[in-house]
C-alpha positions as CSV (number, residue, x, y, z in Angstrom):
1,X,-30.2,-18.5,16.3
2,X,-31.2,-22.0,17.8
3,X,-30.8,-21.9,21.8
4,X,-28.1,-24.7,22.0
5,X,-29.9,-27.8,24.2
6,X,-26.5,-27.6,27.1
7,X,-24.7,-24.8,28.3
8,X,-20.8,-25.8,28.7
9,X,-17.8,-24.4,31.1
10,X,-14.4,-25.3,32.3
11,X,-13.9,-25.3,35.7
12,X,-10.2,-25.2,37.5
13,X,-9.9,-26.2,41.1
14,X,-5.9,-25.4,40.7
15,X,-4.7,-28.0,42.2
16,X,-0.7,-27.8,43.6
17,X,2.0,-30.4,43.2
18,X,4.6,-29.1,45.2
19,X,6.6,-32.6,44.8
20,X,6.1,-32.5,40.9
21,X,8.3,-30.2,38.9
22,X,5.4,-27.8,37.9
23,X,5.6,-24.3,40.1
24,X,2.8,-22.3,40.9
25,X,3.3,-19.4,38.6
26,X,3.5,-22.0,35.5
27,X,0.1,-23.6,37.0
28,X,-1.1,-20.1,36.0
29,X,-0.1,-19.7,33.2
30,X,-1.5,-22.9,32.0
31,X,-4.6,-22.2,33.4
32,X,-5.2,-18.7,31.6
33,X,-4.2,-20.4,28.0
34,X,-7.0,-22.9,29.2
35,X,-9.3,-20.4,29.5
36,X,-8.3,-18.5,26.4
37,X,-8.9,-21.9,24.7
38,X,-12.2,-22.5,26.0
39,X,-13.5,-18.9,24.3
40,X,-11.5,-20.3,21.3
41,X,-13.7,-23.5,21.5
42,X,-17.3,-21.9,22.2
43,X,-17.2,-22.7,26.4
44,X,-19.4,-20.7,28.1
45,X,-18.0,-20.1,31.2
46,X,-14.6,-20.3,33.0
47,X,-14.7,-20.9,36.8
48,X,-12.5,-20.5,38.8
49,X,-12.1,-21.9,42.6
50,X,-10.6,-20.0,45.7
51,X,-8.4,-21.7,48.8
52,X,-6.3,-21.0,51.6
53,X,-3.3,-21.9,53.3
54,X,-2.6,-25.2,51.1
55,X,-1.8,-26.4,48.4
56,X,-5.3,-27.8,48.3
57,X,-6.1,-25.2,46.0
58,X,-3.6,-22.3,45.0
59,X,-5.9,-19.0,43.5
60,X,-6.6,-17.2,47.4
61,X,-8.5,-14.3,45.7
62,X,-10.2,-15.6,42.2
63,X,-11.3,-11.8,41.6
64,X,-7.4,-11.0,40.9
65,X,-7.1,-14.3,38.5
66,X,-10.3,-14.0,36.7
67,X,-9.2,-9.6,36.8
68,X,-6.3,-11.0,34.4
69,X,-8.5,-13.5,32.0
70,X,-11.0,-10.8,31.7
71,X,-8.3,-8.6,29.6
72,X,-7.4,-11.7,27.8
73,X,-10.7,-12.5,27.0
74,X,-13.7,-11.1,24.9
75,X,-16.7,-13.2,24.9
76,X,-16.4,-15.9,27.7
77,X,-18.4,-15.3,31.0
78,X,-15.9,-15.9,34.2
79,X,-16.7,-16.8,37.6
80,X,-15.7,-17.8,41.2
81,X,-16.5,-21.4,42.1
82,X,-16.7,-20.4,44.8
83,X,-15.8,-17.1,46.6
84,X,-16.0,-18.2,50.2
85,X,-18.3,-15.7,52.2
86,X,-17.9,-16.5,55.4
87,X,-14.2,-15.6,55.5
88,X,-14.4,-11.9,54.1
89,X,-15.6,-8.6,54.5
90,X,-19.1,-8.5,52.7
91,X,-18.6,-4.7,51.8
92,X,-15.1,-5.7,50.5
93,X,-16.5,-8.6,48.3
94,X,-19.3,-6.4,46.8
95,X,-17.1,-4.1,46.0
96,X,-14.3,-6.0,44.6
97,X,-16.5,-8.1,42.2
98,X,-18.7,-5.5,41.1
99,X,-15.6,-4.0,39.8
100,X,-14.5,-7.3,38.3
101,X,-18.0,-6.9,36.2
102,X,-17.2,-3.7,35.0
103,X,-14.0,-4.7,33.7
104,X,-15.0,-7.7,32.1
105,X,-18.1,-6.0,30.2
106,X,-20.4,-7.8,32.5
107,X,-19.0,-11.2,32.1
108,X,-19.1,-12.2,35.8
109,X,-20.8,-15.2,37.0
110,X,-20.9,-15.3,41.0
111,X,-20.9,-18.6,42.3
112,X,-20.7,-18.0,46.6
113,X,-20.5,-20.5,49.4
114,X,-19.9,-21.0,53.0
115,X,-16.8,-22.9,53.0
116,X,-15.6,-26.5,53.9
117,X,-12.0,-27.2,54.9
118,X,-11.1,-27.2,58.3
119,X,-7.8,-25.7,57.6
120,X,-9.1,-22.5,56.3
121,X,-11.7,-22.2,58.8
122,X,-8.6,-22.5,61.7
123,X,-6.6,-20.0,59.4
124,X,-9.4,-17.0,59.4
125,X,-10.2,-17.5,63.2
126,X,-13.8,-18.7,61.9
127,X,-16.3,-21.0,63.9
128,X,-17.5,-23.9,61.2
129,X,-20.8,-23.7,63.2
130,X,-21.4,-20.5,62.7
131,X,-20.8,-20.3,58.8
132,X,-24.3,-20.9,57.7
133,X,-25.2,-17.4,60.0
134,X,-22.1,-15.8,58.5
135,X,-22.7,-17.2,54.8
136,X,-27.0,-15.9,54.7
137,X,-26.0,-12.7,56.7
138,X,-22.8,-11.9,54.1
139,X,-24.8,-13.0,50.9
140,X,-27.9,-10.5,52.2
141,X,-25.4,-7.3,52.1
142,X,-23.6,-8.2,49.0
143,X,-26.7,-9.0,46.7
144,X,-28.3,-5.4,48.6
145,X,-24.5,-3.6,48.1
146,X,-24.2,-4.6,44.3
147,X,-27.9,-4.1,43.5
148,X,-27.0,0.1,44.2
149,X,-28.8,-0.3,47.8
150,X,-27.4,2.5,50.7
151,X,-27.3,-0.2,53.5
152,X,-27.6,0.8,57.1
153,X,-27.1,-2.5,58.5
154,X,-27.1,-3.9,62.2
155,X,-26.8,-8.1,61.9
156,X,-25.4,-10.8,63.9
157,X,-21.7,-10.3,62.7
158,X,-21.5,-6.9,60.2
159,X,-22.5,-3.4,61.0
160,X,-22.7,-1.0,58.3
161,X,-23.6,2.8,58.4
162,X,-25.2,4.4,55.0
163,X,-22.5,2.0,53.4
164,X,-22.8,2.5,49.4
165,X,-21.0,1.5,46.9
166,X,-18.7,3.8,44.5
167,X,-18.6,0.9,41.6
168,X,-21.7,-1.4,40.6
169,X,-21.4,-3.7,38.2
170,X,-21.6,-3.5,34.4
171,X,-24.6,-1.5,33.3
172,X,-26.2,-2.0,37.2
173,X,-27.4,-5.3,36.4
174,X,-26.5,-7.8,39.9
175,X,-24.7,-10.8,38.4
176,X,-26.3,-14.2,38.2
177,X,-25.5,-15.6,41.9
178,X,-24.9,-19.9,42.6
179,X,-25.0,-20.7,45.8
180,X,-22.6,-24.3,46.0
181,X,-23.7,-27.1,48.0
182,X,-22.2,-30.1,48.7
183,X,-24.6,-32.5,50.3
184,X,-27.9,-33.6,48.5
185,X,-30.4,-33.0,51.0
186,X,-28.8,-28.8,51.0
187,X,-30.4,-28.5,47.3
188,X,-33.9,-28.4,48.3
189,X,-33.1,-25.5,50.5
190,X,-31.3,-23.9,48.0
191,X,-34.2,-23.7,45.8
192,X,-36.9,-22.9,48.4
193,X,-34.7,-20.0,49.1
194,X,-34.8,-18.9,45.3
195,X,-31.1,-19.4,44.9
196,X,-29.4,-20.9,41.7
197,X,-27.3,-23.7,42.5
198,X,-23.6,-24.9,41.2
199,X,-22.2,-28.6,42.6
200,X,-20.2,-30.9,42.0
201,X,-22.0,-35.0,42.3
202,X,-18.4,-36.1,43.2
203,X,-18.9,-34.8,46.7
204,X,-22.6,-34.9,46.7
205,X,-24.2,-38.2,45.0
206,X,-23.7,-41.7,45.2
207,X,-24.0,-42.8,41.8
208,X,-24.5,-41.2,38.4
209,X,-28.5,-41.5,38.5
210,X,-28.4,-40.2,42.1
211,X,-27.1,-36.7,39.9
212,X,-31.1,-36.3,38.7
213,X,-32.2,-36.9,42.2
214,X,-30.3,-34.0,43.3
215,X,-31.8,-32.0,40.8
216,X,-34.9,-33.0,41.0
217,X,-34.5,-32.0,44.9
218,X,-33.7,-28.5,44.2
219,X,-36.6,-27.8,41.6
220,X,-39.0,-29.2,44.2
221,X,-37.5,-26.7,46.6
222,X,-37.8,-23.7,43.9
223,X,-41.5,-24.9,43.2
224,X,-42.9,-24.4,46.7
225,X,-40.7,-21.2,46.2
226,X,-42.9,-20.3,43.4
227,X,-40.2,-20.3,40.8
228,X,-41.1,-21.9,37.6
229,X,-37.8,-24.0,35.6
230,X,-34.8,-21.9,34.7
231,X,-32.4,-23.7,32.3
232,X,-29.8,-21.2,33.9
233,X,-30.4,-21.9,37.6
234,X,-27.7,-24.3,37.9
235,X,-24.1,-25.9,37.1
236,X,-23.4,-29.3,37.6
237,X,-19.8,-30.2,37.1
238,X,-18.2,-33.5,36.6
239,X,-14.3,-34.4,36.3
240,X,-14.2,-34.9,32.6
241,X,-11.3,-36.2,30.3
242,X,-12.4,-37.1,26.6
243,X,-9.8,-39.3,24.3
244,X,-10.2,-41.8,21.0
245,X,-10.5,-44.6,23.0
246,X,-11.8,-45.7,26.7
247,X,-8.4,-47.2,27.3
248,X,-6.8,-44.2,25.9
249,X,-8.2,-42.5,28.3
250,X,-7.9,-44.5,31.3
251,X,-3.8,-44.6,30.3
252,X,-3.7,-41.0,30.1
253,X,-5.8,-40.0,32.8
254,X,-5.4,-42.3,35.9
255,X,-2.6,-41.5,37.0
256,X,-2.8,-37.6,37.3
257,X,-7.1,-38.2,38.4
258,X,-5.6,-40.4,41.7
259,X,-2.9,-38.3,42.3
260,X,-5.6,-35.5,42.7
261,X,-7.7,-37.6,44.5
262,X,-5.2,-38.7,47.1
263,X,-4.4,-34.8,47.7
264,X,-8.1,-33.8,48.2
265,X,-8.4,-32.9,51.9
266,X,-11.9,-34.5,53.6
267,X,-13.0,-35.5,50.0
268,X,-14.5,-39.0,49.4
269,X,-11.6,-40.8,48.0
270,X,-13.4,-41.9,44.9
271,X,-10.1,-43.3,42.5
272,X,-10.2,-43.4,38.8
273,X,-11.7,-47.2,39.4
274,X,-14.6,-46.1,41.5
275,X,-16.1,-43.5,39.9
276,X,-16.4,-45.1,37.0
277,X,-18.1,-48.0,38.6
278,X,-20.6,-44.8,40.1
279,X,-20.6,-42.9,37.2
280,X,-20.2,-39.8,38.3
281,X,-17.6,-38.6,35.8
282,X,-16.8,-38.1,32.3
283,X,-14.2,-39.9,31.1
284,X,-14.0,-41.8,28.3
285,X,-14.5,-41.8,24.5
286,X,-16.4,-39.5,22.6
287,X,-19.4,-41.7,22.3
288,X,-18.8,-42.7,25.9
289,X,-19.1,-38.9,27.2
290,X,-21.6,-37.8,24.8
291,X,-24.3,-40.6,25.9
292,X,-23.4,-39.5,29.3
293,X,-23.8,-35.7,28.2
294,X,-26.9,-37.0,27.0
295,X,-28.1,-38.8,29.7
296,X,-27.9,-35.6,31.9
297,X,-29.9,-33.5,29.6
298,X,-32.7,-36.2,29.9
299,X,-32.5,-36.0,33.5
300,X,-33.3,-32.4,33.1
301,X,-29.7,-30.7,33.3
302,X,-28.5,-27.9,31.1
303,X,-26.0,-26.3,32.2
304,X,-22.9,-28.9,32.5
305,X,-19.5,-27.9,33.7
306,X,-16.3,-29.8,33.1
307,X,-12.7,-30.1,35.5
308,X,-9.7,-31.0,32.8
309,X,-7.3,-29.9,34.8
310,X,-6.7,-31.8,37.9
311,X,-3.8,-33.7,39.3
312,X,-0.7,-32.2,37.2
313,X,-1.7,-33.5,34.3
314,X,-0.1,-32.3,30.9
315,X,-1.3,-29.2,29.2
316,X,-1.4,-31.2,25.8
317,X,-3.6,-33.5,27.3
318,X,-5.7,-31.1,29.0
319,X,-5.7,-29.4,25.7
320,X,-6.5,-32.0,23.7
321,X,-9.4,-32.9,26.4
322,X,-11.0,-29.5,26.3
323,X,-10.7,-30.0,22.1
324,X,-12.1,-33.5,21.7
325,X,-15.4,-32.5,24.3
326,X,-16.0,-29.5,22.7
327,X,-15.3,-30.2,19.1
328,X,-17.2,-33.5,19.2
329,X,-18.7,-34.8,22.4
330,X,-20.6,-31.2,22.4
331,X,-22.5,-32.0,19.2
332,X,-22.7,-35.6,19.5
333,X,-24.6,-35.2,22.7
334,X,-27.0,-32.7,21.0
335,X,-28.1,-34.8,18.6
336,X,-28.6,-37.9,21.0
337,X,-30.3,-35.5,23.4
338,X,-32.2,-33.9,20.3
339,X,-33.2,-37.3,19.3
340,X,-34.4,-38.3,22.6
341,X,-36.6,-35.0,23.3
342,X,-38.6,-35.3,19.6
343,X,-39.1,-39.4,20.7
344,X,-40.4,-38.4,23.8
């Protein structure tokens, strides 16, 4: 079988409305037939994002909503994007998600961060300057934890006595670990430390070229690390919605993209307008997206993930996003990106 050039997923921040008719528990329910749809439709992974304590984000422990996609699913890797570290117990999220493996046939994808809402950070009694400690020292014990290790551990904030765990993941393989960042400049640390890497530009770049930058930042960091180019070592997701027409999609799109924007706590308040003056989206037609899909692979990216869901909007037209990208921007972009790799 040919190695397809991109690696796709679908990525749900769950975003909450509580002035819009749509309730939480119907938000769910959307989301899973989302994710049902994306196997249907030959995604690669679903992610799945975790918040607290506002409607900012509505899934507080991804490991029970991707527990429930898992048995609606066969084939479709799932992850966190991202489980938050610094808040939990790292014995308790070791455990927890190694289980989650088990249970999904070894289908987990473990994207892990530090945290960046001040709310959350209030809620769990945390110190934001302490989170990078918190977030190395955490990360440490679950990779050791889920790799079968019996941890006797003294560190700054966990203390663990011949700690080891009674479930490891599927078949006793760790699962592929993103660390997220959100400023540029934190890729090339990510790399020299021999992470992976999942972001999203929105947060991170200032314009659409500034996207290879960033990546081109974290493979110098994984050089001096010694690491040659992985085609898996990172996600880069973008706010996607794909329709017949540019204008289409701008009338069936801005709307529910601002409304998002405008609920996004600290986020830049880039409005439909803006980023696609920066570029760091894919909205548009099919040909639109896919020279934009393209564009990214030439800049070396190959793992691309996509947000269709964002600010209330529709299921048909989330649906029908999810479709048009997969069904045609996917192999539209291949053979532009094809082209443009046997020209070069």
């Amino acid at each position: 079988m040919t190695k397809p050039l991109l690696r796709y997923s679908v990525f749900s921040v769950n975003d909450h409305h509580p002035r819009l008719p749509r309730t939480i528990p119907q938000l769910y329910e959307q989301v899973m037939g989302q994710c049902e749809l994306a196997e249907r439709l030959g995604y690669d992974t679903f992610y799945c994002a975790e918040h607290h304590f506002h409607e900012y984000g509505v899934v507080p422990d991804p490991a029970v909503f991707l527990s429930a996609l898992a048995q609606r699913t066969k084939k479709i890797r799932l992850g966190t994007a991202i489980s938050i570290l610094t808040f939990h117990d790292p014995r308790r999220i070791a455990e927890t998600y190694s289980m989650l493996d088990m249970m999904s046939g070894g289908r987990f994808v473990f994207g892990v961060g530090s945290g960046y809402l001040a709310h959350e950070f209030i809620g769990y009694g945390n110190e934001p300057k302490e989170k990078r400690d918190r977030f190395n020292e955490n990360l440490d014990i679950v990779k050791r934890l889920m790799a079968g290790e019996t941890l006797t551990y003294q560190g700054q904030y966990s203390k663990s006595e011949k700690v080891v765990l009674n479930v490891l993941p599927h078949n006793g393989r760790v699962p592929p670990i993103y660390v997220a960042v959100l400023a540029r400049e934190a890729a090339y640390h990510v790399g020299k430390q021999k992470n992976r890497i999942f972001t999203v530009p929105y947060a991170s770049c200032k314009d659409f070229a500034d996207i290879g930058a960033m990546l081109a930042e974290y493979r110098k960091g994984r050089a001096e690390a010694g690491l040659p180019k992985d085609d898996d070592d990172h996600v880069f997701v973008l706010h996607t919605y794909v329709a017949r027409t540019d204008e289409e999609a701008r009338a069936q799109c801005k709307a529910a993209y601002d409304l998002y924007v405008a609920t996004r706590l600290y986020a830049k308040r880039h409005e439909y307008d803006d980023i696609l003056a920066n570029g760091i989206c894919l909205f548009g037609s099919v040909e639109t997206v896919a020279r934009k899909v393209a564009a990214l692979h030439e800049m070396g990216i190959r793992n691309v993930g996509t947000i269709h869901n964002f600010g209330a909007q529709t299921p048909d037209l989330v649906e029908r996003s999810m479709t048009l990208f997969a069904k045609e921007v996917m192999p539209a972009a291949a053979a532009l990106a094809g082209a443009t790799a046997l020209a070069s």
